[in-house]
N, C-alpha and C positions, 0 to 999 in steps of 0.2 A: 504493500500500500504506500510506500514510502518514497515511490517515483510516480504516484499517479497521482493528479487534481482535478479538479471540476473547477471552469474558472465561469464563472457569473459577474457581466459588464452588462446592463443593462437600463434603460430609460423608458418609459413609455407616459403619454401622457393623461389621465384618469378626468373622471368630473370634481372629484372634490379635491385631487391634488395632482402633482408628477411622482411619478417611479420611479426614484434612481436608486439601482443598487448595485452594490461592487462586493465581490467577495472572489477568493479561493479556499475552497475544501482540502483538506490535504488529510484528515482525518475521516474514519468511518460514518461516525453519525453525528447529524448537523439540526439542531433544534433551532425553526426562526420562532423566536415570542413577540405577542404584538397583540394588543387588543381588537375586538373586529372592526372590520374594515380599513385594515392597514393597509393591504398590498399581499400578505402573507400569501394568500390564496393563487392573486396574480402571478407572484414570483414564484411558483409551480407551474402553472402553469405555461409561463411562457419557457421555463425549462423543458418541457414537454411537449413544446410543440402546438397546443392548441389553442395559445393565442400570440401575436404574432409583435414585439415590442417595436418601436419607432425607429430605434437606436441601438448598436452595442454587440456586445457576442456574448456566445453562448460556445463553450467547450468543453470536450474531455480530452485527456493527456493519459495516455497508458506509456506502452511503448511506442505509440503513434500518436499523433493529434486527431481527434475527429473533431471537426469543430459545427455543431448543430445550428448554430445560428452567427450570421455576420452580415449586420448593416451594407458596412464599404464595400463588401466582395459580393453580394446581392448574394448570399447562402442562407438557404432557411430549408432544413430539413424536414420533410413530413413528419410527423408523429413516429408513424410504424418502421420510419427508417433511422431514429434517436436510439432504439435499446433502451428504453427509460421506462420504468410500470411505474405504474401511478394508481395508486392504491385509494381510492375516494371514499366518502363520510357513509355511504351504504355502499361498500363492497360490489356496487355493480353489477351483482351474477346476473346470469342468463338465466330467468327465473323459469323456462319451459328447455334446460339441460339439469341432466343432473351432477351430481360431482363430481366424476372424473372425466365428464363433457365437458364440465368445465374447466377442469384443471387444464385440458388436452388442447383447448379450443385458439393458443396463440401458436400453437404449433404447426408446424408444417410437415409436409408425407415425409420431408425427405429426414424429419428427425427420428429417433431412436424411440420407437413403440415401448422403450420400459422404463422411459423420462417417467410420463403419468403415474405409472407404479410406483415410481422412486417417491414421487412429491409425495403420493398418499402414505405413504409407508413414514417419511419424512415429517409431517405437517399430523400426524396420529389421525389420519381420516380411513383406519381399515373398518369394513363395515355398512360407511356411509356411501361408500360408492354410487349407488342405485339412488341414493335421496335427490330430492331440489330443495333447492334455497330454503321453499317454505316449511321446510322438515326440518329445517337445522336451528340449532342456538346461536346467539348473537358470537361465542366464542369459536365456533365448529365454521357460521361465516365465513369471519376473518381466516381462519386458516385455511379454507377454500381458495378465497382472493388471495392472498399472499404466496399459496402453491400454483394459482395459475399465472402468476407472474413471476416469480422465479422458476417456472419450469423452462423457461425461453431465453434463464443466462444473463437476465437485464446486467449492465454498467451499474444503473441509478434507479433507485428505488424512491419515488414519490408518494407523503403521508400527509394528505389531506385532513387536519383534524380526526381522524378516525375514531377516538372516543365523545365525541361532542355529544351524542344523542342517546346514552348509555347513562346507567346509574353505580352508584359511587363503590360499588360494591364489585360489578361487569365490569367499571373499568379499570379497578386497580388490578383485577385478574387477569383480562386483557393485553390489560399492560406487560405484565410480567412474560406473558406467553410471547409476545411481540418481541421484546427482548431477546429471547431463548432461541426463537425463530430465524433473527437477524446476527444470531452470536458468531456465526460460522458463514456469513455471507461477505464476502471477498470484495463488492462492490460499495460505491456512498450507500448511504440514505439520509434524507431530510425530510424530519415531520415540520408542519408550522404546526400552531397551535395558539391558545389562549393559555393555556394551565399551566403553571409554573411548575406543579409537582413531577407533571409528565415531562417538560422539560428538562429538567432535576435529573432526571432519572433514565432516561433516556440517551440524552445527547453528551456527546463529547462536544463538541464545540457549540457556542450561541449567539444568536443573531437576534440583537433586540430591533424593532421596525416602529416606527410610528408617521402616522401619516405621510407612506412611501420612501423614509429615509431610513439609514440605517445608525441611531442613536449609542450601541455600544454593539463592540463581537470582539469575541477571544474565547478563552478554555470556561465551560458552562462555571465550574465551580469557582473562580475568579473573580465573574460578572455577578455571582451572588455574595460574593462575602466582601468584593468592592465597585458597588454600583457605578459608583463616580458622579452618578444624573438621577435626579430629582424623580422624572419619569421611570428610568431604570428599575430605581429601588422600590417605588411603588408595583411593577409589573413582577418582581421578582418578591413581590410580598412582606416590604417593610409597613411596618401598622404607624409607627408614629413617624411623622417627618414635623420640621418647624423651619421657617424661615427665620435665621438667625443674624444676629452683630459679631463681627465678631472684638475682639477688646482686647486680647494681643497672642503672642504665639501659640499659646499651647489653652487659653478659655475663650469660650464664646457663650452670648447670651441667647438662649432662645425668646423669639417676640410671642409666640403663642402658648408656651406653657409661665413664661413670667421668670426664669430663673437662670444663674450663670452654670455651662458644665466645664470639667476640664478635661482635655485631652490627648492622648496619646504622642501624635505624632504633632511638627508643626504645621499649623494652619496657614494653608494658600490663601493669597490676596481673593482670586477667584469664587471662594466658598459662598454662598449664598445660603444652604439650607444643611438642617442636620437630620441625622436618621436614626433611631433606636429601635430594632427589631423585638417584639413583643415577649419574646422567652428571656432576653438577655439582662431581665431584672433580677437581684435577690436580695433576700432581708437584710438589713444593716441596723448599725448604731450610730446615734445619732449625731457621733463626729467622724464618721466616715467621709469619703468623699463622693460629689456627686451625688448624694444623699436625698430622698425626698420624703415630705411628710403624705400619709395615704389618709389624712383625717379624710372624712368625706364623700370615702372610695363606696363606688357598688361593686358587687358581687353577683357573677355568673355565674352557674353550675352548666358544665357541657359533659358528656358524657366521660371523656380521657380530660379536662382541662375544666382548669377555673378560668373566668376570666374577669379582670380585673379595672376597671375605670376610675383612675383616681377624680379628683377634682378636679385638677389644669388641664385634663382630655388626656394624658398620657392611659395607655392600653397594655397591662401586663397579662401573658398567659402564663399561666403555671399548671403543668402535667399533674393528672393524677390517677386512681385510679377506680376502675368503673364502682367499686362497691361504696366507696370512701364519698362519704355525703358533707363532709365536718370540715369548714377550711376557718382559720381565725388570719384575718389581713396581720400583718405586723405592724408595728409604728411608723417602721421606717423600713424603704428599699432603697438601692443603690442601680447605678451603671456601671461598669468596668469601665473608663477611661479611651482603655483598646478597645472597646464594644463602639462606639461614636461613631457614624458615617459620615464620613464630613460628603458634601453634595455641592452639585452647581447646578444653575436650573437648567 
């Protein structure tokens, strides 16, 4: 994988804004996060072929270049000649075939009659052979869709929101299975998505998007533990942000909780806002530092988690567990200093 990329140049221009995106892949699995109607969707698709950008290229690099799409050289590859499956939010089957019609159905005569066996045997669908779509689970689906498009060798594998229409329970199963699926596949893939957890969990590298730009990308777990942008830290799940002063190297005042914190590293000119991630409170004394008073606070009960509202709107969660009904706040919480995101908007 280590001389191969996926290079994505592309513009295109939308109703409610332009597309520009720039990336190269050079890793397995590539999560774009973006809330909807970013472009997420688009930038699959025009990887794909089925819609067609203004501007830019579109490549792959093995030990050859294909290159799928190119403005200047008037190249634009059909779809069925990219090598690209593209996996969509209903699995797309052929609901009057049944599953190893399906699995069989991107194949050609001149391929290997025990491809289709391989994927069933592969994808745990021995059994359902003879079924259609409407016979199967929402899990038995997906691994339908997924063996009839690695049955035909794709380069790039395209992940349309896939769990979007599923409940919380289908898709952390899903997920998993997805995973396991994709462990031993030689080729990219790239989910977009809304869910941070799926992203998380999923992708080796992240592509945060907002209105058709691309606001931060690097290694997934980086982007979460230093958003660097205001928008960032919110998509990736930070609960308290504040627009803040800041008052010199190492303390800055936040404007909307009312109080100074201090922290870690020194503080850029640049900073604008701060970030405290919801778990990253714990109880203190009351000359510790960073300290806050919880007079005031309400109390959540969630099933694994309290959740905690002090006064100044700051939002602490604390794990716990299912049987455990009994939480007493304490006087006082603190931040870890290193905990602090510093943010720019």
């Amino acid at each position: 994988m280590s001389n191969k990329f996926l290079k994505v140049k592309i513009q295109k221009e939308l109703k409610e804004f332009d597309l520009n995106v720039d990336f190269e892949l050079k890793k397995k699995r590539l999560g774009i996060l973006g809330p909807s109607g970013c472009g997420k969707s688009m930038t699959l698709k025009s990887i794909a072929g089925i819609v067609t950008p203004d501007s830019g290229v579109v490549s792959l690099s093995t030990a050859e270049e294909i290159v799928y799409f190119d403005s200047t050289k008037k190249i634009n590859l059909k779809p069925q000649k990219r090598n690209v499956g593209y996996l969509f939010q209903n699995y797309a089957l052929f609901p009057n075939m049944t599953v190893e019609e399906n699995v069989g159905c991107g194949l050609t005569k001149d391929d290997d009659e025990k491809i289709v066996s391989e994927m069933i045997k592969r994808f745990h669908l021995e059994g359902l052979e003879k079924r259609y779509p409407r016979q199967l689970s929402g899990g038995q689906q997906q691994r339908v869709a997924l063996a009839r498009i690695l049955a035909y060798g794709p380069d790039v594998i395209l992940l349309d929101e896939p769990f979007s229409a599923m409940d919380t329970f289908l898709k952390e199963q899903l997920r998993l299975e997805l995973i396991n699926s994709l462990s031993d596949f030689d080729g990219f893939s790239i989910m977009v998505t809304h869910d941070r957890d799926e992203a998380f969990q999923f992708c080796d590298e992240l592509i945060v998007l907002d209105e058709g730009k691309i606001i931060a990308k690097g290694d997934t777990y980086d982007i979460f533990e230093n958003p660097k942008r205001v928008q960032v830290a919110r998509l990736t799940g930070c609960k308290n942000i504040s627009e803040v002063e800041i008052i010199d190297d190492h303390h800055l005042k936040s404007l909307d909780w009312g109080m100074v914190f201090e922290v870690s590293e020194k503080i850029p000119s640049n900073i604008t806002h701060m970030g405290i991630r919801a778990h990253d409170f714990s109880p203190a004394q009351e000359d510790d530092v960073n300290v806050i008073d919880t007079v005031n606070s309400t109390l959540l009960e969630m099933p694994f988690e309290w959740e905690i509202t002090l006064a100044n709107g700051l939002w602490w969660k604390c794990d716990k567990k299912i049987d455990d009904h009994q939480f007493t706040i304490p006087k006082y919480i603190k931040v870890d200093p290193k905990d602090i995101i510093l943010l720019e908007d």
